[in-house]
N, C-alpha and C positions, 0 to 999 in steps of 0.2 A: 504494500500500500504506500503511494506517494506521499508526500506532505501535503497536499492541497487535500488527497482524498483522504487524509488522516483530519485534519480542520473539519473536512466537510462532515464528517462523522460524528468528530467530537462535540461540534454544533446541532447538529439534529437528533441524534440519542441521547447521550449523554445531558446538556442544557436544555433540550426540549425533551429530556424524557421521559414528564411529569405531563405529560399532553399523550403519551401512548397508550393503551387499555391495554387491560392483561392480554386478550386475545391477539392484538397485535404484537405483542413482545412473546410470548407462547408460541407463535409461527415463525417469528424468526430464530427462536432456537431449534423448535423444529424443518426449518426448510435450511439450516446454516451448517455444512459441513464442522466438526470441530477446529480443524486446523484455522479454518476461515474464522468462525469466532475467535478463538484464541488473538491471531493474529488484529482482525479488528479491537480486541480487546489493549493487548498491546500496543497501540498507537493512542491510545486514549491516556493522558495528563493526568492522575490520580487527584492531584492535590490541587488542581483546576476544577476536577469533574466533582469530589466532594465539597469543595469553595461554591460551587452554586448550590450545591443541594445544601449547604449552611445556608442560603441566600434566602432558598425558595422556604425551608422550615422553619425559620426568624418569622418568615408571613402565614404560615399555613398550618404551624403546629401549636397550637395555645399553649402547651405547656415547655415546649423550650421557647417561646418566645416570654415568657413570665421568669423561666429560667435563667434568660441571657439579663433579663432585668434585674435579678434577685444577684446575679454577678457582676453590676454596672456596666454589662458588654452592650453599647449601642450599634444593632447588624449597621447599621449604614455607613459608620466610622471605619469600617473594616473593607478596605477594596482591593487588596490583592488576593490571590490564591496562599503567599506565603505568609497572610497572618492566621490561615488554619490553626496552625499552632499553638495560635494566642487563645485558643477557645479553653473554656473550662472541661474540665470533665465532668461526663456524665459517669453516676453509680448509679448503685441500686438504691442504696441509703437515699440517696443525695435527688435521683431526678425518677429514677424506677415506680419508687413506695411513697415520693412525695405527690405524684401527681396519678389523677385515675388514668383508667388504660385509654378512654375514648380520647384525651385530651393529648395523649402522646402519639395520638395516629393523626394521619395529615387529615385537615379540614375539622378535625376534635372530632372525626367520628370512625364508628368502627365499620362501616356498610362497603367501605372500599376491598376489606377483608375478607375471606369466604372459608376461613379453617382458622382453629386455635389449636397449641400448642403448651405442654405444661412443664416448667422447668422441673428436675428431682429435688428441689428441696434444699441440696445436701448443704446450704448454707441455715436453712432453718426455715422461712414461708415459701412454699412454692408461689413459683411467679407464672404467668397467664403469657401469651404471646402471640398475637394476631399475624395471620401471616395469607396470600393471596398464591393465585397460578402466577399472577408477573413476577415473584419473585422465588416462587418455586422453583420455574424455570431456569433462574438464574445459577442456581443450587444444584440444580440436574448437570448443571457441566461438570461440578468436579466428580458426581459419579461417572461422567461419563470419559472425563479421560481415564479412571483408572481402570473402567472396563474396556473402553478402545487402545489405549498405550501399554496396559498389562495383560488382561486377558483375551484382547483381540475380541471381544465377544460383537464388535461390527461383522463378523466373519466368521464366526462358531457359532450354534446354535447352543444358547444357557439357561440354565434352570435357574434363576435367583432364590433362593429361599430366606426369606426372611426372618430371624432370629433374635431381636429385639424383643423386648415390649411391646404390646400393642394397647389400644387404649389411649387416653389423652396426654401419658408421656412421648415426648416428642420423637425419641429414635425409632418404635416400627413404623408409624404411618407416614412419616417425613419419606424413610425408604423407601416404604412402599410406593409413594407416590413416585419420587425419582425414577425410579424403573419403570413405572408404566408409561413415565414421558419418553425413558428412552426406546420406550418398545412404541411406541406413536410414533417418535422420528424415523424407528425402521429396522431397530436391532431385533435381531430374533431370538429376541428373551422374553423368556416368560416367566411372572413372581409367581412364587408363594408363599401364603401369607402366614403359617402355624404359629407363629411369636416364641415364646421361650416355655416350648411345652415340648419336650424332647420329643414321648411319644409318638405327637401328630408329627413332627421333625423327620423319625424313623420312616411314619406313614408314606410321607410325602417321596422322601428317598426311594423308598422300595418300588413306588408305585411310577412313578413318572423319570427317574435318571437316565435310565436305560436309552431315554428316547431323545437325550441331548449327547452332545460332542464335551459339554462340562457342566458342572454345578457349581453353584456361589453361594457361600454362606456367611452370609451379614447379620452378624450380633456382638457383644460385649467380651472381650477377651476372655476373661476366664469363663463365660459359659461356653463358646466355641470351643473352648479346649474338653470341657464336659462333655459336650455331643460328641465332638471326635470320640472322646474315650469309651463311651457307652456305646456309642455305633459300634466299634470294635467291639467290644463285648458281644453285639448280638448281633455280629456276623457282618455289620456294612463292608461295603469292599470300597472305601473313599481310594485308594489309587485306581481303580477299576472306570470312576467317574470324573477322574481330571479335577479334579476338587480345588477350587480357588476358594480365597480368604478375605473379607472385609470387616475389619473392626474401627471401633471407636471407643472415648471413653474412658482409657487408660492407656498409660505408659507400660509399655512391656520389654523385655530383654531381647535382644539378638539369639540368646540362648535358649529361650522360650520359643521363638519362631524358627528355628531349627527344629525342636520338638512335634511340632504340630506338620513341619515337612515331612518328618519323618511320619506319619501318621496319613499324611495325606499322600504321600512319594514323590513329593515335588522334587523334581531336579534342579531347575530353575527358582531358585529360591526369592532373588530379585523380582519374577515375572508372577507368581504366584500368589501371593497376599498383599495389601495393602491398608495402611489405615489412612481413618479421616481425623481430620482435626476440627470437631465441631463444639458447636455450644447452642443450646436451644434458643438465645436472644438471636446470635449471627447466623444462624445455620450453618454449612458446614464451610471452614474460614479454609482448609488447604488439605492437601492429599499429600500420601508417599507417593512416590514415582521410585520406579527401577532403579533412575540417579539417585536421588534419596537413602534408599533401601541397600544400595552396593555403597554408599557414603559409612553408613551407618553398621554395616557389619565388617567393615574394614577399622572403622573406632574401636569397634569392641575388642579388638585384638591388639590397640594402640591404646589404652587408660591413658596416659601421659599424652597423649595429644588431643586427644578428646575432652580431655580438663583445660587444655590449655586454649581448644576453641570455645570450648561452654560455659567455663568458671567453675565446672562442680564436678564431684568426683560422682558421677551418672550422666547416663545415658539419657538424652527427652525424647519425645518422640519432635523428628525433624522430617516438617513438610516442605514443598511448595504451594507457592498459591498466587493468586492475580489481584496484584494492587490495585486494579481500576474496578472488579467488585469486593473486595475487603481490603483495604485501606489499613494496615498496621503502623503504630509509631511505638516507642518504647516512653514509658515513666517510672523511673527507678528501679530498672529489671523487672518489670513486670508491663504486659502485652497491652494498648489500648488499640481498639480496633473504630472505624469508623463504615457502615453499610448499609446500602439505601434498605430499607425495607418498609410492609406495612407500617411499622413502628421504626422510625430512620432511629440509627445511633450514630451519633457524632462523637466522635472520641470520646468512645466509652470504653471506662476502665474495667477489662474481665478480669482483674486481680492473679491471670494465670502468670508467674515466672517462666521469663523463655526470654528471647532474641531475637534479632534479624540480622540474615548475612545475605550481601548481594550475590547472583546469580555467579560471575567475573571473580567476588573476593572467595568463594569458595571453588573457584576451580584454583585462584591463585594460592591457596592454603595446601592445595591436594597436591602442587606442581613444586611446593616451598620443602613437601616430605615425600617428595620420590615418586608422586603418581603422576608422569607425565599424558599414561592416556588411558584412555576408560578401562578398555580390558585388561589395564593393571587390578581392576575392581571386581575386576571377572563378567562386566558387561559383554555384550556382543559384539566384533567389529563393525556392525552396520546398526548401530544404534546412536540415535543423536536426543540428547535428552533437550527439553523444555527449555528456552531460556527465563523461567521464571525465577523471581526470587526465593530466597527460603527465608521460613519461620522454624524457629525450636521454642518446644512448652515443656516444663518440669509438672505443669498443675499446678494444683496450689501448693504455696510456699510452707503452710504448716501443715502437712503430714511426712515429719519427718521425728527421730529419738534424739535427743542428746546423752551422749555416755560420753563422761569423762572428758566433754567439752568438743569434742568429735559428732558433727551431726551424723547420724548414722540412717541412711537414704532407704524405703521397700525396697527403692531396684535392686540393690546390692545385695540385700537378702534373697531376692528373686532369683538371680543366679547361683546364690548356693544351691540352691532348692533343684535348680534345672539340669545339675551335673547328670550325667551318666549314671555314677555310684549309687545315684539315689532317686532319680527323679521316677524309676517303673512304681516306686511308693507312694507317690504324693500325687494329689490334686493339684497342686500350686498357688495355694490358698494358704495365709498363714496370718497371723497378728504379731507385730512386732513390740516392745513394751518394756521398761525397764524396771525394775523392784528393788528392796533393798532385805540383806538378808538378813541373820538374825545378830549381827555384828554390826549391821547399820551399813554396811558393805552393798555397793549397787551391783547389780547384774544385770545382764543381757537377756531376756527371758521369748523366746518366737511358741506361740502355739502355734505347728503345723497340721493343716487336713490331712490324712490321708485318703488315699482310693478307696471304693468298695470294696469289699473284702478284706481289704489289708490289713492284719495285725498289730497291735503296737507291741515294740516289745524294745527293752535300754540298746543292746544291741543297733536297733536303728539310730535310734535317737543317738547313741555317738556317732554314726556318719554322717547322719546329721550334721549334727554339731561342724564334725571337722571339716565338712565341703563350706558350710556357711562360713566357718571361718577364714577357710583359706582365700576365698572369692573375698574377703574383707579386707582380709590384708594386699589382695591383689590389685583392688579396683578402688581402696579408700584411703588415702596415705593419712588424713589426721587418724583413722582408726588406727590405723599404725603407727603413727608416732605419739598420739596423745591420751591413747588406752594399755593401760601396765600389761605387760606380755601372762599375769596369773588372771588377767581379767576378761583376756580377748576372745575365752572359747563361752559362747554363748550357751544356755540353759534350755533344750529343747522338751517341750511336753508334747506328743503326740494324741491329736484326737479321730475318733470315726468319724467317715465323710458327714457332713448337714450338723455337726455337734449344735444344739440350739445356744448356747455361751458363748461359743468363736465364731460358728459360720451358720446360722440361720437360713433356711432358701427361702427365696423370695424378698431378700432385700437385698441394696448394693453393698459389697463388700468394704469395708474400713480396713487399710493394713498396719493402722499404727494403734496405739491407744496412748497419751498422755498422762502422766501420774501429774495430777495440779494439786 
């Protein structure tokens, strides 16, 4: 796209794209090859294209126009794109729960919307979140690069299965919808919809795989790894079915998705799973990609360069995503995002820790430590990845333990957990937690789940211990330098799978617990 026809775009979408109806923006992601969106995307000004939409919701949204008031921000004083910056931020506290929901939708009404969405809570009041087809649609690209750029499913006939929630929590039916727009623009997928009911899961498998080239299973990391394991139990043949992977949700290990290859027989381990980086206010903010994903299991075998790109002794989960519909800027190491929506956020602050590194400064990082070209990554010689930017998320900054002044991270645990030695035992589920003993002496204390059937017996529990440990001292240098070498072997209690005290079903996993 030239510069005139990049202007010309940026003016008629983008500044006038408050004059398009859902139906018209719905057909253009439908009748728009993705490369061609992408690249339209890419020629579009981010910090130009949300400077109008600050412009148009200063007029059209009652409650950040009362907002910019209650901030002495006058919109009219403000007339370049680069005083974006100068805006306040919006919370939850602050503009979310101060203002009712119709007043934070354009026009203070809610009629432009046509589905709502419910946040989990896991801060404390679930939150409400209107949301339309125009901006569904917007949402539908990042599933749809990672089923066009990873699973080729423009080209394979897929079974999507849906393994979420269903219900007014946002991740099943958000999916579900996704896939049905990409099955209208022409993929030959088809959903279903069981939610996180293994059983119907099973049903669904036995009865329909057979009749696709592959299946796709989109749900919550640790229950994905459930349905693997039970499938296995009652005979699924997931290598049999090309079995690809879509999570959300949580930060997982390298180590963890090596488990689940194994499970599924992925060879291609870059090409086979990918996660979203979503939140129910922004919908889903960026995707792994292959680059990503081959970035990312090349750290995990590099600690010391991976602390030295992230700041932390872990792994985040590191996407890509498109500036000109999610708008990222950083506040204090922690992620503010900016996205039009039913409900517009203007650099609002999702309180997740992470970062951004430009597209150029992380190839220039890969070329600084010896990876001159992809398939030093083990990518494919005829693979050219995205030039998008990337985002990295930790999640929230407090679930993490302090021992001995050493923050001590789930991930780190997580891989002890996922060793060889010991992972055919466990679920991968576990609470991390510190005590004090009877000497007043603190300790390291993890309840781990184990599998069905498995046993507990001390025996485990010290290999346990030792793999967790070793991964500790591997991957966490203050656990290592700032935890007494009689203190470092953590205290493992073993529980049966669903124990109602640690792991309860049917609610979201907690891996930390804080003693206040």
């Amino acid at each position: 796209m030239n510069v005139e026809s990049a202007a010309l775009y940026n003016k008629t979408v983008y500044q006038g794209m408050f004059a398009m109806t859902d139906l018209s923006r719905y057909h253009q992601f439908l009748n728009t090859p993705l490369d061609t969106l992408l690249a339209q995307q890419s020629a579009i000004d981010p910090e130009s294209a949300f400077f109008a939409l600050f412009k148009h919701c200063a007029k059209d949204v009652p409650a950040y126009a009362d907002f910019l008031k209650h901030h002495a921000v006058v919109a009219d004083e403000l007339t370049s794109p680069e005083d974006y910056s100068k805006l306040p931020l919006m919370t939850k506290m602050g503009y979310m729960r101060a203002y009712s929901l119709a007043q934070r939708c354009m026009g203070g009404s809610l009629q432009a919307a046509d589905r709502i969405a419910v946040s989990s809570g896991s801060t404390g009041q679930a939150t409400f979140w209107p949301r339309s087809l125009n901006y569904e649609a917007e949402i539908a690209v990042r599933f749809e690069q990672v089923l066009h750029d990873s699973f080729r499913a423009h080209q394979r006939s897929t079974l999507a299965i849906v393994c979420f929630a269903l219900g007014n929590w946002v991740g099943g039916l958000f999916t579900t919808s996704c896939c049905w727009h990409l099955a209208a623009k022409g993929y030959p997928l088809m959903t279903a919809t069981p939610g996180n009911n293994k059983t119907e899961i099973f049903r669904v498998v036995r009865e329909l795989a057979a009749d696709f080239e592959q299946i796709v299973l989109l749900g919550y990391p640790p229950f994905i790894k459930d349905v693997l394991d039970a499938g296995l139990h009652e005979g699924i043949p997931w290598r049999d079915y090309q079995t690809k992977l879509v999570f959300a949700g949580e930060v997982f290990s390298e180590e963890w998705r090596e488990l689940l290859a194994l499970r599924t027989g992925s060879q291609t381990a870059c090409f086979d799973s990918a996660s979203l980086y979503g939140t129910a206010d922004g919908g889903v903010l960026g995707n792994e990609t292959p680059f990503t994903i081959a970035i990312r299991r090349w750290l995990a075998q590099h600690p010391d360069l991976a602390h030295s790109l992230f700041g932390e002794a872990r792994l985040p989960t590191l996407v890509q995503y498109d500036p000109a519909s999610r708008y990222f800027e950083l506040e204090n190491d922690t992620l503010v995002v900016s996205a039009d929506n039913s409900l517009p956020l203007l650099r609002y602050h999702i309180a997740d820790k992470g970062g951004l590194i430009d597209f150029q400064q992380m190839l220039d990082f890969l070329r600084q430590h010896g990876i001159q070209d992809l398939t030093q990554l083990g990518l494919p010689d005829d693979y050219q990845p995205r030039q998008q930017p990337l985002v990295f998320v930790f999640g929230r900054a407090d679930f993490t333990v302090s021992f001995y002044g050493a923050n001590i991270y789930p991930e780190n645990i997580a891989v002890g957990l996922e060793q060889e030695a010991v992972n055919q035992w466990l679920s991968g589920k576990f609470v991390l937690e510190t005590n004090d003993d009877a000497n007043g002496d603190k300790y390291l204390q993890i309840a781990v789940e184990l599998l069905p059937g498995i046993a507990a017996d001390s025996s485990k529990a010290e290999q346990i211990a030792i793999s967790v440990q070793q991964q500790l001292l591997r991957l966490n240098s203050e656990f290592k330098h700032y935890t007494p070498a009689e203190r470092q072997l953590p205290q493992i209690t073993l529980h049966t799978f669903a124990d109602p005290d640690y792991f309860p079903l049917g609610v979201k996993h907690r891996y930390t617990r804080n003693k206040h």
